[in-house]
N, C-alpha and C positions, 0 to 999 in steps of 0.2 A: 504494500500500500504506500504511495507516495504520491506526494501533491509537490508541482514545481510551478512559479511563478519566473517567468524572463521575458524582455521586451524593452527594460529600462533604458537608459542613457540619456545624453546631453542633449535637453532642445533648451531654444531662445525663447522669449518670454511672449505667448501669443502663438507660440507652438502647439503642435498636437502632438500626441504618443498612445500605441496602443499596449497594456503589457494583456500577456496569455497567460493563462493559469491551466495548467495541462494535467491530468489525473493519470494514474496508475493502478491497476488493483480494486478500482472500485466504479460505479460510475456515477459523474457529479451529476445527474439530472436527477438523482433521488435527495440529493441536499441542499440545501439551504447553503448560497456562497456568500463571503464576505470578501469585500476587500477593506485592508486597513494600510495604515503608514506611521512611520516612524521619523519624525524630522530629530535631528539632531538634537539633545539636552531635553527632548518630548517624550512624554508617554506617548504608547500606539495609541490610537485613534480609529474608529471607524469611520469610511471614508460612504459606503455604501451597501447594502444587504439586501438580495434576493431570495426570497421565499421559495422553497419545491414546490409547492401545490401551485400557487395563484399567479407565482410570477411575479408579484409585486415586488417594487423597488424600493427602498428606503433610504433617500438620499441624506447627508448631512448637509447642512445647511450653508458648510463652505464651499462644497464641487456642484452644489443641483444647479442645474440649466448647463453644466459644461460637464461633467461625464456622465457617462454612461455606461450600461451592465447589458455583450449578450450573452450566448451559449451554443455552443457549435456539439450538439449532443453527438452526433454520429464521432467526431473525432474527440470528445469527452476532452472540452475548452472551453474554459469562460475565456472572456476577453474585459479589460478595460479601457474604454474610448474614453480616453483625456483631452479636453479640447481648453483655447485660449490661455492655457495653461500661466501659470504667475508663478517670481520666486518661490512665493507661500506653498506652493504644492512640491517643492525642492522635501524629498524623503526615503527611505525605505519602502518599498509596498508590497504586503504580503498578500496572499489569497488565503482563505477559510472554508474548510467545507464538513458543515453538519456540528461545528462548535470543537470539533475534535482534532480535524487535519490540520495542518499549518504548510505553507511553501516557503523556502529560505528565505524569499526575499530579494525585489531586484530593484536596487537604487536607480531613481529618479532625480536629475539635477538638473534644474530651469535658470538659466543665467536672464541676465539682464543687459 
């Protein structure tokens, strides 16, 4: 069982990024995904969270209107569309799946 997140790297501020969250051993369409982030000297943070049943999305109130959560079940991948992107979103970003899985982690850095 393993959950990897990767996609990160350096955009300019106004940028877009998408990171993937790719599963292993299980499949994610039965869990509930989170994406979270880690800035620097920060506790993690939920950035957003998708439900298994209904699909709903649950944005935080820093990224709604500029990302967004799909899922590519056949190849069992979430993805996250980062748009407009700002220093402030400069972090770590992990994926979640089902409150259990965790992915290492693929840093995000928004320069200016």
């Amino acid at each position: 069982v393993q959950l990897q997140a990767y996609g990160g790297g350096l955009v300019e501020v106004g940028g877009s990024l998408r990171l993937s969250c790719a599963a292993s051993g299980f499949g994610l369409r039965y869990y509930n995904i989170g994406w979270f982030r880690q800035a620097p000297g920060q506790a993690r943070e939920e950035v957003l969270c998708q439900s298994s049943g209904d699909r709903r999305i649950h944005y935080s109130d820093a990224v709604k209107g500029r990302f967004a959560m799909t899922r590519d079940n056949a190849q069992n991948v979430a993805f996250l569309e980062m748009n407009d992107l700002t220093t402030e979103d400069t972090a770590v970003y992990y994926c979640n799946a089902g409150g259990n899985y965790w992915g290492q982690g693929t840093l995000v850095t928004v320069s200016s």
